[in-house]
C-alpha positions in Angstrom: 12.8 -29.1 51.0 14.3 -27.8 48.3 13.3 -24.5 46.7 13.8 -23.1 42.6 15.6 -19.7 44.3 17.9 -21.9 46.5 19.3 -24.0 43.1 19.2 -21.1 41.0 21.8 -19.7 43.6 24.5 -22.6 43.3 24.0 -22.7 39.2 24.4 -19.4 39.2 27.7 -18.8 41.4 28.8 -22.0 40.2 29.2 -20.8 36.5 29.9 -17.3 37.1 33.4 -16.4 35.1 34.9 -13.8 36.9 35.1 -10.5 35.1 37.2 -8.6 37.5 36.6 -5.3 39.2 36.6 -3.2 36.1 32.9 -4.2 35.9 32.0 -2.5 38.6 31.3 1.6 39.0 33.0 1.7 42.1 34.5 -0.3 45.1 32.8 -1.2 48.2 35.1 -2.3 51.4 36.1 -5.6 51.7 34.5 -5.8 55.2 31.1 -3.8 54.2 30.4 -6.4 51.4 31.4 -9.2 53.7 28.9 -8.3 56.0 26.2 -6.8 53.4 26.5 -10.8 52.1 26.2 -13.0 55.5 23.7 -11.1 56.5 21.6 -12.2 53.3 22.6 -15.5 53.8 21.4 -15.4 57.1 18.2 -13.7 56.2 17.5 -15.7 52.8 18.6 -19.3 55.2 16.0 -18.3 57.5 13.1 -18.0 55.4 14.4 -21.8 53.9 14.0 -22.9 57.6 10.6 -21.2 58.3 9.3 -23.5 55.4 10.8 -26.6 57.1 9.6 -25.5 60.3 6.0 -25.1 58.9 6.6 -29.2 57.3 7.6 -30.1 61.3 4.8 -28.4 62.6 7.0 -26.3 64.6 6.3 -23.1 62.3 3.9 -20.6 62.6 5.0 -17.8 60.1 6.4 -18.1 56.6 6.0 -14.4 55.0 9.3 -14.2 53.9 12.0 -11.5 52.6 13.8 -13.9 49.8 14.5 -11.3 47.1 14.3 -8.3 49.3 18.0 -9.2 50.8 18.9 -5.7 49.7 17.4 -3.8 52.7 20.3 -5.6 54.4 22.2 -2.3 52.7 20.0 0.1 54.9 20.0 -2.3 57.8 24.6 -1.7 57.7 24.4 2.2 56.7 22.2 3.0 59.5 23.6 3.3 62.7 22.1 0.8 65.5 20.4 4.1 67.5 18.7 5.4 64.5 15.0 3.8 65.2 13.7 1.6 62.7 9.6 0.9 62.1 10.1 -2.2 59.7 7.9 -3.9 56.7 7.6 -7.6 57.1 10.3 -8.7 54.7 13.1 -7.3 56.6 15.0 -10.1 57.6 18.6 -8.1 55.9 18.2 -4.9 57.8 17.4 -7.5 61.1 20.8 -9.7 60.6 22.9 -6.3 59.2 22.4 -4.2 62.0 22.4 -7.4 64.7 25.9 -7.6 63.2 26.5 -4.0 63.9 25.9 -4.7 67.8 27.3 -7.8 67.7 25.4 -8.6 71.2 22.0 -10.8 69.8 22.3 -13.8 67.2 19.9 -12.9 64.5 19.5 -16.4 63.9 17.9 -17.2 66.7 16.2 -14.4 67.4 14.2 -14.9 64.2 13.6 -18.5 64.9 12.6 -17.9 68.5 9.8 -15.9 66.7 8.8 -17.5 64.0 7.9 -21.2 66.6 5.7 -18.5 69.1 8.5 -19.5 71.6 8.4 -17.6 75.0 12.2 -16.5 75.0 11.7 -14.7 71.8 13.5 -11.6 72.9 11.1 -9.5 71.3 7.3 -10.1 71.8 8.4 -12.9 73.9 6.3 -15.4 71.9 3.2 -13.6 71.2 3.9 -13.1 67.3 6.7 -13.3 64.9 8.0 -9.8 64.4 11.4 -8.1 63.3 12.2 -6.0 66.8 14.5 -5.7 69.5 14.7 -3.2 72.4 18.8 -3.3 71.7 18.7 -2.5 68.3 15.8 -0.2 67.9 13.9 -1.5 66.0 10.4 -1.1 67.0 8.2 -3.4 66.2 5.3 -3.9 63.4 3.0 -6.7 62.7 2.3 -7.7 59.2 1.7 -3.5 58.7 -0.5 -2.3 55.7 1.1 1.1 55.8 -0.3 1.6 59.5 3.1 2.2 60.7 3.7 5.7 58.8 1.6 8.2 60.9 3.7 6.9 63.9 6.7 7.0 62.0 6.1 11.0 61.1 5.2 11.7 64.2 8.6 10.2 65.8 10.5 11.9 63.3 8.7 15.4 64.0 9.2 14.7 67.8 13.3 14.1 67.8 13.2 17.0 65.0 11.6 19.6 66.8 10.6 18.6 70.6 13.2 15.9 71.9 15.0 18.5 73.8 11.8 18.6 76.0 11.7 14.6 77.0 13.0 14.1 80.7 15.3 11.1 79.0 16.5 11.1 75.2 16.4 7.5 74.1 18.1 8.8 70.7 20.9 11.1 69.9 20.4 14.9 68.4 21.2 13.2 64.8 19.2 10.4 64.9 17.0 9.6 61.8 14.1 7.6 61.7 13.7 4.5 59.2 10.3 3.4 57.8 9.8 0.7 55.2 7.2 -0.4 53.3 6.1 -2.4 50.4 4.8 -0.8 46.6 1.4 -1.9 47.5 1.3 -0.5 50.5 2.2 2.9 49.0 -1.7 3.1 47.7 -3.2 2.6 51.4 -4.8 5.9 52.3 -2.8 6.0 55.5 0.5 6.5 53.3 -0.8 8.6 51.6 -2.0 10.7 54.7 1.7 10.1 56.0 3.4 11.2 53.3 1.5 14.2 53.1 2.1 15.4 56.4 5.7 14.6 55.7 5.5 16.9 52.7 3.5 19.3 55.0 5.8 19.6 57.6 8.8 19.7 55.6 7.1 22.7 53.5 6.8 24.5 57.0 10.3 24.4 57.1 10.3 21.9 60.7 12.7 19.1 60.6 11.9 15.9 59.8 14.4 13.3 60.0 12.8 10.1 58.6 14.1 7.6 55.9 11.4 6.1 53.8 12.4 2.7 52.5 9.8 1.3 49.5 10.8 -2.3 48.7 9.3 -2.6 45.9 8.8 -6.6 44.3 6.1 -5.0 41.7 3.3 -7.2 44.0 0.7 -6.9 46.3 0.0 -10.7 46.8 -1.3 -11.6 43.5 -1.9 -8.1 42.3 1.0 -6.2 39.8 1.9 -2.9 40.3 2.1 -1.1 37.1 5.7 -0.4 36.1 6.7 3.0 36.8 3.7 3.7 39.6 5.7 4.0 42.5 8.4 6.6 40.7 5.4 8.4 39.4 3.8 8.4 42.9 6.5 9.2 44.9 8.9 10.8 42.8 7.5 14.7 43.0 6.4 14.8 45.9 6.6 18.7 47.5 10.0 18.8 50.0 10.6 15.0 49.7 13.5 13.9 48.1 13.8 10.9 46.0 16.8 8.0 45.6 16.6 4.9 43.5 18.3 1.7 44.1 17.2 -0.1 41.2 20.3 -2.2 41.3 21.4 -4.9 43.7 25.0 -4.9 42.5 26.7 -3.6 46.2 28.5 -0.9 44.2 25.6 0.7 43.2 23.5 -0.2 46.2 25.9 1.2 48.7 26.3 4.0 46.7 22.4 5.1 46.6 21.7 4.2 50.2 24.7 6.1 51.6 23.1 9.0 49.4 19.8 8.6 50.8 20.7 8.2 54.3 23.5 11.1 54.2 20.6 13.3 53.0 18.3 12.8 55.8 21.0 12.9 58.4 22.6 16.0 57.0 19.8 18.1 55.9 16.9 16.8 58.2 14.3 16.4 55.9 12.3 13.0 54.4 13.6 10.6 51.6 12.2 8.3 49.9 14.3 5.4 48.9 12.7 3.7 46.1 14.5 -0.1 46.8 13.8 -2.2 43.8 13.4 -5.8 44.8 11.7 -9.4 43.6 9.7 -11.5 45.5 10.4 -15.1 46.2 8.6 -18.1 47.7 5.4 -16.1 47.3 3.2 -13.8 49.3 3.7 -16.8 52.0 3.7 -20.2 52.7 0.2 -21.3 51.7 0.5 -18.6 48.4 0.4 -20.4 45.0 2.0 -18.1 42.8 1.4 -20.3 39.4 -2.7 -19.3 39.7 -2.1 -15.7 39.1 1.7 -15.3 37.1 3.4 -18.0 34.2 6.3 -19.8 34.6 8.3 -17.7 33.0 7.9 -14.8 35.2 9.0 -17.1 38.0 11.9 -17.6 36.1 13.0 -14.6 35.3 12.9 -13.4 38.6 15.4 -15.4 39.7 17.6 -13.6 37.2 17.4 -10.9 39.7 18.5 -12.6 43.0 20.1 -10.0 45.3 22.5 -12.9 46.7 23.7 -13.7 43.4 24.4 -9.9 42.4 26.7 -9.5 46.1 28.0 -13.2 45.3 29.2 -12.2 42.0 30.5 -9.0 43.3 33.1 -10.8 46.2 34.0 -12.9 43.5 34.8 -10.2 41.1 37.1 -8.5 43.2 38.8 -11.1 45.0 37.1 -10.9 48.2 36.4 -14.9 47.7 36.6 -16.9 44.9 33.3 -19.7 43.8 33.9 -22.3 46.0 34.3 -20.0 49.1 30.7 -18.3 48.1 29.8 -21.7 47.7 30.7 -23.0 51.6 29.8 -19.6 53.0 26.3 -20.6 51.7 25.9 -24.1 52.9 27.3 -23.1 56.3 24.9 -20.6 57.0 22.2 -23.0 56.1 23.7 -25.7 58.3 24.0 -23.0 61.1 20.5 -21.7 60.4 19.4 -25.4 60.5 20.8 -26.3 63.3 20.0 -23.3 65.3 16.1 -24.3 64.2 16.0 -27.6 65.2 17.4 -26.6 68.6 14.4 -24.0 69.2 11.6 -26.4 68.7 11.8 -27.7 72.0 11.8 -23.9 73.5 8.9 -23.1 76.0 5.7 -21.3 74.5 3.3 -19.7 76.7 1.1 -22.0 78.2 -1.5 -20.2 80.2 -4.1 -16.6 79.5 -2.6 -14.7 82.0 0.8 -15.0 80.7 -0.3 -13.8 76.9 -2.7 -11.1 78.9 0.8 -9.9 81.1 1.7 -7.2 79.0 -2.0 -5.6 78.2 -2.8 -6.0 82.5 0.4 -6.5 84.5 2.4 -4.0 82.5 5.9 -3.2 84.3 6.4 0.7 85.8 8.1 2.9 84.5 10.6 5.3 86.0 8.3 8.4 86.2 7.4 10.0 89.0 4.0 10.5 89.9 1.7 13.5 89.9 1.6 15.4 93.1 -1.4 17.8 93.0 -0.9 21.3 92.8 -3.4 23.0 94.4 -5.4 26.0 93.1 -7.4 28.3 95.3 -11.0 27.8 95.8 -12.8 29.9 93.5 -16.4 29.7 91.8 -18.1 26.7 90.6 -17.0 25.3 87.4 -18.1 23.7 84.2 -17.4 20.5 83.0 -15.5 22.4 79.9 -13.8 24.4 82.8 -12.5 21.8 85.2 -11.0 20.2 82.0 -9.2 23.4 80.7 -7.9 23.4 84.2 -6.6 20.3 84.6 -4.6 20.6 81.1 -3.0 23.6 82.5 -2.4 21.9 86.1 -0.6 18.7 83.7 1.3 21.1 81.1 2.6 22.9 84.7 3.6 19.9 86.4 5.1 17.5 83.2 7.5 19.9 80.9 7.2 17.1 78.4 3.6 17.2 78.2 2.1 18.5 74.8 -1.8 19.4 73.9 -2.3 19.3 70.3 -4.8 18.3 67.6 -7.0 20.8 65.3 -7.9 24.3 66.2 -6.7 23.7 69.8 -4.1 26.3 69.9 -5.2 29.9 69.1 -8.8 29.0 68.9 -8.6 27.1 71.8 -10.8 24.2 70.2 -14.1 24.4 69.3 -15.4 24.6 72.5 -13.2 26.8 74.2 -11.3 23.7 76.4 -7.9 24.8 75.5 -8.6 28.2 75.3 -5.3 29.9 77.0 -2.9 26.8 77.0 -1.0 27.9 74.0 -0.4 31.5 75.1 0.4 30.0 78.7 2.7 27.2 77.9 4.0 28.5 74.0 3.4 27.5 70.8 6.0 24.3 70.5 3.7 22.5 73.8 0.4 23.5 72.5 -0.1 23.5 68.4 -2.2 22.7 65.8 -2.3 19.7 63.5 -3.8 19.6 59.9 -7.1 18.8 59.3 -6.2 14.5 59.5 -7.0 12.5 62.4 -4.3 10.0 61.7 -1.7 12.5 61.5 -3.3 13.8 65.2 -2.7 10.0 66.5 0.3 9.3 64.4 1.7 12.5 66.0 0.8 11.0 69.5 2.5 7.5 68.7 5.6 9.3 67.7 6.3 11.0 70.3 5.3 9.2 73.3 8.4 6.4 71.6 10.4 9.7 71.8 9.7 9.7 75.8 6.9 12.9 75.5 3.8 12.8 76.7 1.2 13.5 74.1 -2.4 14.4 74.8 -4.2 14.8 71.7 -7.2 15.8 70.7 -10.1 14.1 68.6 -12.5 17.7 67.7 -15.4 15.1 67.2 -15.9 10.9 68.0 -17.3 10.2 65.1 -14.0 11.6 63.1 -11.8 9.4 65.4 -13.6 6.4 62.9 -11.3 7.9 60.0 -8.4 6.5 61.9 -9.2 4.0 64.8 -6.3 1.5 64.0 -4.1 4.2 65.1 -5.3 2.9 68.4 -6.3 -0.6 67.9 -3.5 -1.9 65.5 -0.5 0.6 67.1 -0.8 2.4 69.9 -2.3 -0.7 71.9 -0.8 -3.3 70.6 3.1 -1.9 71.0 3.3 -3.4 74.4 1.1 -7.0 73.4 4.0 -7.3 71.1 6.7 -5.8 72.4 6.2 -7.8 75.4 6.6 -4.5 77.0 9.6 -3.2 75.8 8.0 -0.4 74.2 4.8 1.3 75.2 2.6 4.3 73.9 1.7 6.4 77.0 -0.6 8.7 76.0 -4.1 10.1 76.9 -6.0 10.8 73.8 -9.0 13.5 74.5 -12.2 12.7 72.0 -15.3 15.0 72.1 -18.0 13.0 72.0 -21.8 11.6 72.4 -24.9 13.1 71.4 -27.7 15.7 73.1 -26.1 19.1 71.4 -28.5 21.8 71.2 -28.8 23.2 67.5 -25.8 21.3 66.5 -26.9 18.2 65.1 -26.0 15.5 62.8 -24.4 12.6 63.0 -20.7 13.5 63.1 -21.4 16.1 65.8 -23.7 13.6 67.9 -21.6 10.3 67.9 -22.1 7.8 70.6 -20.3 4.9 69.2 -17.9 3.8 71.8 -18.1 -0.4 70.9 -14.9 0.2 68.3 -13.0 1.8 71.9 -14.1 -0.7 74.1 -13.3 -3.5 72.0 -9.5 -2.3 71.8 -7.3 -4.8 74.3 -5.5 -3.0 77.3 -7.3 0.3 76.7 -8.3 2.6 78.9 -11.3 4.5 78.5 -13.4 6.8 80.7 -16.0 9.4 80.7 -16.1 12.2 83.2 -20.0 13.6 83.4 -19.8 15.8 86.2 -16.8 18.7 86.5 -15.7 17.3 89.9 -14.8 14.5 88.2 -13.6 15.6 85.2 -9.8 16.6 86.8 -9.7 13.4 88.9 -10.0 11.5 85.7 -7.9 12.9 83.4 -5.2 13.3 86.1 -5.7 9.6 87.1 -5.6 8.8 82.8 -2.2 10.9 83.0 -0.6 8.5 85.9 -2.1 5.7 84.0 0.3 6.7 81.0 3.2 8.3 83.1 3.6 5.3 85.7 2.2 2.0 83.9 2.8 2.9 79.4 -1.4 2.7 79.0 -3.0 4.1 76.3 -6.1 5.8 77.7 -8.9 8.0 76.1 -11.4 10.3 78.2 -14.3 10.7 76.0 -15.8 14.4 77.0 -19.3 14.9 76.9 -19.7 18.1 74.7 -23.6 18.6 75.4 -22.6 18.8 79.0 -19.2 21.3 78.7 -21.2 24.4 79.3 -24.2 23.0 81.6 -24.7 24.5 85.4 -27.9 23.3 86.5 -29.5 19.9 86.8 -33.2 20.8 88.0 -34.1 24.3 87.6 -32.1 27.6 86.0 -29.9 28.7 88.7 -29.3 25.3 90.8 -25.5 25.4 89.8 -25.9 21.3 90.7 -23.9 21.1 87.2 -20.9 23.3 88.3 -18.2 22.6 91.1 -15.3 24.1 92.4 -12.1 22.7 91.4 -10.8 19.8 93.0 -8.3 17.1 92.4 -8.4 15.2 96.0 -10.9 12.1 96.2 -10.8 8.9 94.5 -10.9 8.8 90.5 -10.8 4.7 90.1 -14.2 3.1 90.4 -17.6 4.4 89.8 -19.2 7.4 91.6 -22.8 7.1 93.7 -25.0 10.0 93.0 -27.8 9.7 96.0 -28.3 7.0 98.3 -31.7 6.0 97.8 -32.3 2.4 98.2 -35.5 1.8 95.9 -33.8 1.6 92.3 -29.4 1.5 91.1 -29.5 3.4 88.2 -26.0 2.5 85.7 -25.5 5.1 83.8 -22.6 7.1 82.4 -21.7 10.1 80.4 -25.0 12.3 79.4 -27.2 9.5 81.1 -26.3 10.6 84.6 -27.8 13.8 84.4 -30.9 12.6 82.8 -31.1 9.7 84.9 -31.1 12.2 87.9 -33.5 14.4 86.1 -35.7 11.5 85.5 -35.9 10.4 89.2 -37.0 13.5 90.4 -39.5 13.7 88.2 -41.1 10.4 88.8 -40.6 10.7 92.5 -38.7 7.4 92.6 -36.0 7.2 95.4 -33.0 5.9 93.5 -29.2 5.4 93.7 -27.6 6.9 90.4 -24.5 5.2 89.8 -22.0 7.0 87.6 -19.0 4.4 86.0 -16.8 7.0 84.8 -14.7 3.7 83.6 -16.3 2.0 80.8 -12.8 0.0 79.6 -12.3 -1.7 81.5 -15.8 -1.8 83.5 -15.2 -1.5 86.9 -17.2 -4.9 86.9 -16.1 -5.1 91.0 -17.7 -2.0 92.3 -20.7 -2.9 90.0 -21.7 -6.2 91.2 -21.0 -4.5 95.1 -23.8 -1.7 94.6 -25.9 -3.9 92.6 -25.9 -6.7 95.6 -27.5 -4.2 97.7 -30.5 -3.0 95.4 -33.7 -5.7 94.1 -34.0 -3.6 91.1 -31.2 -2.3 88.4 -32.3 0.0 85.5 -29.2 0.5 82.9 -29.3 3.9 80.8 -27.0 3.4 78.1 -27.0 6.6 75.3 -24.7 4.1 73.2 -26.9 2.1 70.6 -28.9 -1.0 72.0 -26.7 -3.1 69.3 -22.7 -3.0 70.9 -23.8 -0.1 73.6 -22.0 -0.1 76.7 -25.7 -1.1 78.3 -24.8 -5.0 76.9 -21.4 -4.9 78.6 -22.8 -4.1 82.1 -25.7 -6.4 82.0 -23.3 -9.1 80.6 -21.4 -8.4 84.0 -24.3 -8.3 86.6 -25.1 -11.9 84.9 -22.1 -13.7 85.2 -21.3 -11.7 89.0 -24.7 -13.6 89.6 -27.2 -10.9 89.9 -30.5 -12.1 90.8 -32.8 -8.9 91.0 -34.3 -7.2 87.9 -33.0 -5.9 85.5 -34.2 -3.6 82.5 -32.3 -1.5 80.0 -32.9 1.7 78.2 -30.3 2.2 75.5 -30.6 4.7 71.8 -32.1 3.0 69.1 -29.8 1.7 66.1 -29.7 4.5 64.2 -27.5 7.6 63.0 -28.7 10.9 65.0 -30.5 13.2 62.6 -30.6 16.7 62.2 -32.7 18.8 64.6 -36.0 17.4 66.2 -35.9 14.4 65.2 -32.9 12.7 67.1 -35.2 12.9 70.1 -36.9 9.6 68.1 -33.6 8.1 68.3 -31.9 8.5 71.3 -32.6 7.8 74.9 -35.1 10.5 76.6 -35.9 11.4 80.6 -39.5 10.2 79.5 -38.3 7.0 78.6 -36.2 6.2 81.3 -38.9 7.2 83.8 -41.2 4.3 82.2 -38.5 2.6 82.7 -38.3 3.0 86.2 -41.9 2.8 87.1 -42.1 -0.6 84.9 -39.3 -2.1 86.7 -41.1 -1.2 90.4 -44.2 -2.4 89.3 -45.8 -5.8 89.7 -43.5 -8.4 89.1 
């Protein structure tokens, strides 16, 4: 297969007169240009082979980096410990700094990833990505700008908290690199990233972080106007700004050793505005001639970054045409070679083995939490236990951090972390700005820099603002890592509905589908407060011991409660207490009529409801709802005829689907009925009683399911 960039390349070496060095501002070394030039062979070579891959039916992936070669320059002026958070058309920086290590053949790395083999060293045939555990580079897939928050927040955490991680797995003077395309500089969550970046650098913390814009002027078929990125990016407030606008290695060296020097030396952001060209389209099935002419295609080859380091070696002696010339056609050979050699390579041939990452995940060396316990003392709140339990975690793991907004001197909104920051300082406890991706980029950032964050979300229905923070990055790290990398973290989210004379929809938020639909998740929801410590402490072994990614979702309406029946009961309170199981659901009752399922603010009203329709019922609390303990469900259910499910979620994608789905396929043969909100926002005041689930209506529930039938 022969492509218009890979002719243009021999023409244009082939007639190149040599003009000598004088044409050049300065020198680059013989061996830096050497290896700035095979490694864009290597990378241009491979995206030649991806496209004859694709024609065997071998291929899976063909976006390509043709005409970006010049991150190869960032990829050799980098050191291989600085971590690098890479856009998809980095194939330079992969070969460069492979060649730096010298231990890993680019080449086949790439391949290995582009056929879905199973010995791709990276996410071990799951997806092509640039990554590798030995060179640091963490990795992405196909990112949209997604990638920023994580890489501010990894940046913030080995600027100002790395001294506080049990192992460094960077030096003091490690910097951060982030790439990106021009497009991707108008997605809101760059935008929210390079504020905080601005933010924090206006604070006066350290931020070590290199951000690389590879800019081809597209965004599949749509142009970005000329000038837009250097008008976006150029001003922006404590962010400095480098342009490489030429792929001559003279002046390409020149501006990436400026930009990199910078943000070793003085510990704060750059952007490094990388101008590029895009060949071979978007990707393989992208027909370029329905949206530009053919004579933008052909001036872009004018521009080839090959050509411009070709020319260069040639110019100065380094090697003359001919040797360009072979250097080229061995690299394809090589890369050829090496191509058809991998198509024979094992993919994964079974569910569990894709799953193994998300379900089996590999421990890590942390050692687990031995409780610490605290004197008995008076009943306590939900709110209470939780506040509690932070301070029992912050005690026992120096690396732990609470953040998010208002949690620090305020102590949050509702008081939960009221005490931490004065108790533990102001560098483990702290406020974010007002940005939830910035509170979940922070998190991502620094649980790679071996902290462990536990953020919090001031409201659920905020967390919607920035959800892919879990679902495309914190989650997914280990899927395609193929567990190399892992985001442990437990992520605190005040949540669901039933505030008194607090109402509205983004204060009463019971949409929980978008976390249960997240792979390898964790999420529970403590509803009683001698719960709550054995669940978050559990959700912080979860993270230390196994890398997961777990959320508690706090009921607010039931932080402050003390009694179930009548004023005074204290049913609602309960001393603290971290012995007793935390995995599995908890029984509430023993009576053998009616299993309630409930969760969250439904256990409490289930309770409630029993009581008052005399009914003598098991309430059966999941505390789990990702994944459903689906096990200790079908057990209790096999002893009852009768199984009423209170679900606050909506009826439409509500947890209530989930566990009726489960009792099905377990092979549940009693009755079952299911009370669940309606599918509706909550409104203000009165009226969300219309909406969500009441006592009344799960006591017609009950009775309905005894009756007749």
């Amino acid at each position: 297969m022969v492509e218009a960039v890979d002719e243009h390349f021999t023409e244009a070496v082939r007639s190149h007169v040599a003009s000598g060095p004088s044409a050049y501002r300065t020198a680059v070394a013989r061996d830096l240009a050497l290896a700035l030039f095979d490694a864009q062979l290597q990378s241009r070579h491979l995206d030649l082979a991806a496209r004859w891959l694709q024609a065997q039916g071998a291929g899976y992936y063909t976006i390509g980096s043709a005409g970006h070669e010049a991150n190869a320059a960032v990829g050799l002026l980098t050191r291989v410990d600085d971590p690098a958070l890479l856009h998809y058309r980095s194939g330079g920086f992969y070969a460069a700094r492979a060649g730096l290590l010298g231990t890993t053949d680019p080449v086949r790395d790439v391949l290995l990833g582009l056929t879905a083999a199973a010995a791709d060293p990276i996410s071990g045939g799951r997806h092509k990505v640039f990554g590798h555990p030995e060179l640091h580079i963490v990795p992405q897939t196909s990112t949209i700008a997604s990638h920023l928050p994580r890489a501010v927040g990894l940046a913030f955490a080995l600027g100002n908290l790395a001294d506080l991680a049990p192992a460094r797995r960077w030096p003091d003077d490690a910097l951060v690199v982030c790439s990106l395309g021009d497009a991707s500089v108008n997605h809101s969550t760059a935008q929210g990233a390079l504020n905080t970046a601005a933010y924090l650098t206006h604070r006066g913390l350290p931020l070590p972080l290199l951000l690389v814009v590879e800019d081809n002027g597209l965004g599949i078929s749509t142009p970005t106007p000329a000038g837009w990125v250097e008008a976006s990016l150029g001003r922006l407030p404590g962010i400095a700004y480098v342009a490489a606008r030429d792929p001559r290695p003279d002046r390409l060296v020149a501006a990436v050793h400026e930009a990199v020097t910078q943000v070793r030396e003085e510990q704060r952001p750059v952007v490094l505005h990388l101008s590029t060209v895009r060949y071979l389209g978007h990707a393989g099935s992208d027909v370029e001639l329905a949206y530009r002419t053919r004579a933008e295609l052909a001036d872009d080859l004018g521009r080839d970054p090959l050509v411009a380091t070709a020319t260069y070696l040639v110019d100065h002696g380094v090697l003359d045409v001919e040797e360009v010339l072979v250097r080229y056609e061995r690299t394809r050979a090589r890369v050829l070679d090496t191509a058809a050699s991998v198509i024979t390579e094992r993919r994964l041939t079974s569910r569990r083995e894709v799953l193994r990452p998300l379900h089996d995940p590999a421990p890590l060396a942390v050692a687990p939490l031995v409780p610490v316990e605290v004197p008995a003392g008076e009943p306590l709140t939900l709110a209470q236990t939780i506040t509690t339990a932070l301070g029992q975690v912050l005690e026992e793991r120096p690396h732990a951090l609470v953040f998010g907004e208002d949690v620090a001197a305020k102590g949050g909104v509702y008081g939960v972390t009221r005490g931490l920051r004065k108790r533990f300082g102001g560098r483990r406890v702290f406020d974010t700005l007002l940005d939830e991706q910035t509170v979940l980029g922070t998190a991502l950032g620094s649980s790679l820099a071996g902290l462990l964050p536990i953020p919090e979300i001031q409201y659920l229905a905020y967390l919607h603002n920035a959800e892919d923070q879990l679902r495309g990055e914190a989650a997914s790290l280990a899927f395609f890592s193929d567990g190399h990398y892992r985001n442990p973290m437990v992520v605190r989210i005040q949540g669901l509905a039933y505030q008194k004379g607090f109402g509205g929809h983004f204060h009463n938020d019971s949409s929980l589908a978008v976390l249960r639909d997240i792979p390898g998740l964790v999420l529970c929801v403590p509803s009683h407060p001698a719960d709550a410590p054995r669940l978050l402490r559990e959700c912080v072994e979860l993270a230390e011991l196994e890398g997961r990614v777990c959320v508690v979702v706090e009921p607010i309406a039931l932080y402050h409660a003390r009694d179930l029946h009548e004023p005074g009961d204290g049913l609602w309170t309960a001393p603290y207490d971290v012995r007793g199981p935390a995995r599995g659901p908890r029984a509430h009752g023993d009576g053998a009529d009616l299993l309630v399922v409930t969760f969250g603010n439904g256990v409490p009203m289930s309770l409630r409801a029993m009581r008052t329709a005399g009914i003598d019922a098991t309430v059966l609390d999941l505390r789990w709802l990702a994944p459903l303990p689906v096990d200790e469900l079908a057990a209790y259910a096999g002893g009852f005829d009768r199984v009423l499910v209170v679900d606050e979620t909506r009826r439409s994608g509500g947890v209530g689907e989930g566990i009726v789905t489960a009792l099905v396929e377990r092979g549940y043969t009693g009755r079952v009925a299911r009370v669940a909100g309606a599918d509706s926002y909550v409104p203000l005041g009165p009226a969300a009683g219309l909406v969500l689930v009441g006592e009344d209506e799960i006591v017609e529930a009950a009775r309905g399911l005894l009756g007749p039938g």
